[in-house]
C-alpha positions in Angstrom: 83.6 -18.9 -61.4 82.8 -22.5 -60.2 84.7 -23.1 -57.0 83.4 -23.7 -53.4 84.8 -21.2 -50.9 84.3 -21.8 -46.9 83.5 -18.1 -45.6 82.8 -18.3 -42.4 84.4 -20.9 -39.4 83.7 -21.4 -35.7 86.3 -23.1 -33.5 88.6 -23.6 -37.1 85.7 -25.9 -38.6 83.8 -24.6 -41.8 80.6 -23.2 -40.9 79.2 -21.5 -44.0 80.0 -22.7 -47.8 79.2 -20.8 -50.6 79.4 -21.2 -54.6 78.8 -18.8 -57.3 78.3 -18.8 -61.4 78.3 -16.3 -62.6 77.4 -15.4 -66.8 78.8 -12.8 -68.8 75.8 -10.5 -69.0 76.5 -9.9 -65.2 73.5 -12.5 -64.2 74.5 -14.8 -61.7 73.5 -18.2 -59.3 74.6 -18.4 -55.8 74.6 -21.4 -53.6 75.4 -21.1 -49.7 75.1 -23.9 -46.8 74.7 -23.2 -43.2 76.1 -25.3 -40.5 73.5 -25.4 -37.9 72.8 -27.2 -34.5 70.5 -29.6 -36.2 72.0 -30.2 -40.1 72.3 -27.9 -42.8 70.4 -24.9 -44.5 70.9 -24.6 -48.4 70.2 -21.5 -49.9 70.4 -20.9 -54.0 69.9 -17.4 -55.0 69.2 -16.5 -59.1 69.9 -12.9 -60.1 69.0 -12.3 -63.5 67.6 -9.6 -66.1 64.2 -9.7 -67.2 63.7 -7.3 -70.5 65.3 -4.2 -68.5 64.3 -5.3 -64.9 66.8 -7.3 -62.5 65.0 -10.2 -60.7 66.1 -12.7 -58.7 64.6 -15.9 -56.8 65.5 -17.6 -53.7 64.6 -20.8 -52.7 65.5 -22.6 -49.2 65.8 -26.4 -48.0 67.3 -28.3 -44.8 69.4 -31.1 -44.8 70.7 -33.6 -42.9 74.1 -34.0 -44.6 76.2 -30.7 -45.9 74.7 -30.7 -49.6 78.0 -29.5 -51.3 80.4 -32.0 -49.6 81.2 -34.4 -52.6 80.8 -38.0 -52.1 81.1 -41.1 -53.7 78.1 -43.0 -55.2 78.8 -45.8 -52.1 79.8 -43.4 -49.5 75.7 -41.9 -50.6 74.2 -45.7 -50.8 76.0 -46.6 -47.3 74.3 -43.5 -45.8 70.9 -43.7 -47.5 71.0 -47.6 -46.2 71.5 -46.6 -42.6 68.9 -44.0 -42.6 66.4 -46.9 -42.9 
């Protein structure tokens, strides 16, 4: 499943994204972005099996721009340009 699905809004604009792949042995990455007062918080969560133990792994990073909005390669250059 590779689709990107808003699930959570605040005055009918997207606050929360989210994304998950998922693999046929039931393993699975999950990628969510918060809205927040200041930019964005990216979360990607890992579940998978190790010999006959689950793990999973979670890492976090903030960002000035929503990280799952698709842009253009100029639309990125234009904003990387004013940023300097």
């Amino acid at each position: 499943m590779d689709k990107i699905t808003p699930i959570g809004k605040s005055n009918g604009k997207k606050k929360t994204w989210e994304k998950r792949e998922e693999s046929e042995d039931g393993s699975y990455k999950e990628i969510k972005v918060e809205e927040v007062s200041n930019g964005f918080i990216k979360t990607i969560t890992e579940h998978y099996r190790e010999g006959e133990e689950w793990e999973w792994e979670t890492v976090k990073s903030i960002h000035t721009e929503n990280p799952m909005e698709e842009r253009s390669l100029a639309d990125k250059l234009e904003s990387f340009l004013k940023n300097e």
